[in-house]
C-alpha positions in Angstrom: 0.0 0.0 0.0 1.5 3.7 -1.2 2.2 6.0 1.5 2.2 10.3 1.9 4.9 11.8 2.4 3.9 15.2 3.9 7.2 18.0 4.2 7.8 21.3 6.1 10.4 23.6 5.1 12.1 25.3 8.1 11.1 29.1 8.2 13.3 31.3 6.2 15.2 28.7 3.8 14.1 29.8 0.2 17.1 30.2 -0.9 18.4 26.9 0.2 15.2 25.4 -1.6 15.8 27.2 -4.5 19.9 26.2 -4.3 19.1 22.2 -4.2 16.2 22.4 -6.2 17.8 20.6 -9.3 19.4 17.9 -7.5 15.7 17.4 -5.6 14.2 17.2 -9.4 16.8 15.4 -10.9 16.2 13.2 -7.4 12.4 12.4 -8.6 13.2 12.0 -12.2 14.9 9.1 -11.2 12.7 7.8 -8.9 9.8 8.7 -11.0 8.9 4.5 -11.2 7.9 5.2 -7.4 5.9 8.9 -7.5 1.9 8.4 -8.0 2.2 12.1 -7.7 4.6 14.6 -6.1 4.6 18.6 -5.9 5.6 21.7 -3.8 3.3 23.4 -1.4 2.9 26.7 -2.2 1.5 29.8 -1.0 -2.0 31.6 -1.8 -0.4 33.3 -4.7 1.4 30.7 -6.2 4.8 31.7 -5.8 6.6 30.6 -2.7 7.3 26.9 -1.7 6.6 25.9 2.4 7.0 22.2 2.0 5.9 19.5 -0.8 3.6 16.5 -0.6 4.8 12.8 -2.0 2.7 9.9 -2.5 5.1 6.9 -3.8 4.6 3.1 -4.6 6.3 1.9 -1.5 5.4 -0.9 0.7 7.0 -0.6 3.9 7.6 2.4 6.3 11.3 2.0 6.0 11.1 2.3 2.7 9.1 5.5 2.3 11.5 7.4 5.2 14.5 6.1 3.3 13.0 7.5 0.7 12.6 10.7 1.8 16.5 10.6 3.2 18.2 10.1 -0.1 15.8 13.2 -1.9 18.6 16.4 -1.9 16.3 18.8 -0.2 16.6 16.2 2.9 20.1 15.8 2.7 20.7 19.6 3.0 18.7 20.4 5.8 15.8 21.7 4.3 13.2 20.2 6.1 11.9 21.4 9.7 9.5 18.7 9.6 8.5 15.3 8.1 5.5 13.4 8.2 5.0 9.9 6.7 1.4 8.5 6.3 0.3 4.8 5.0 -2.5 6.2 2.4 -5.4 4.3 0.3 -5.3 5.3 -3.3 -9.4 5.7 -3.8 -9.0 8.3 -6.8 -6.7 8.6 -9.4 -6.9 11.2 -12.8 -10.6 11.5 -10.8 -11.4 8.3 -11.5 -12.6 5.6 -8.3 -9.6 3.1 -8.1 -11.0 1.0 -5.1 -12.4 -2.5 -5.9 -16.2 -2.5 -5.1 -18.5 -5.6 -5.0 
């Protein structure tokens, strides 16, 4: 079962997320066999990243925080918090993925 990913950016490090970003991107292009879907959090007008929001093809806890360690923005401190959720896939492209009977 997939699991969320949810990150915080520590206050005041645009410039460090801005720095590693193509490291972090070519990070996910890599890894793109394990992203369902993955983006920045941003701010009401668009502009300013706080965080992002992963949901990957993992199966195991240990594999979603390892994860998360090897992704650039990690490695360089970025991150004030991390949050990692097991998550049920029920939609996809708005479309219901869960089995019914």
């Amino acid at each position: 079962m997939p699991y969320m990913i949810e990150t915080y950016d520590k206050p005041g490090s645009g410039a460090l997320r801005l720095g590693t970003r193509p490291a972090h991107l070519d990070y996910l292009e890599a890894n793109k066999h394990l992203l369902l879907a993955c983006g920045a959090k941003l701010d009401d007008e668009g502009g300013a990243a706080s965080g992002g929001l992963y949901l990957v093809a993992l199966e195991t806890r240990a594999e979603a925080e390892a994860f998360i360690q090897a992704d650039p923005f990690f490695e360089a401190g970025l991150f004030e918090r991390v949050f990692v959720t097991r998550w049920r896939q029920a939609y996809l492209n708005r479309q219901n993925t869960l089995n019914e009977s």
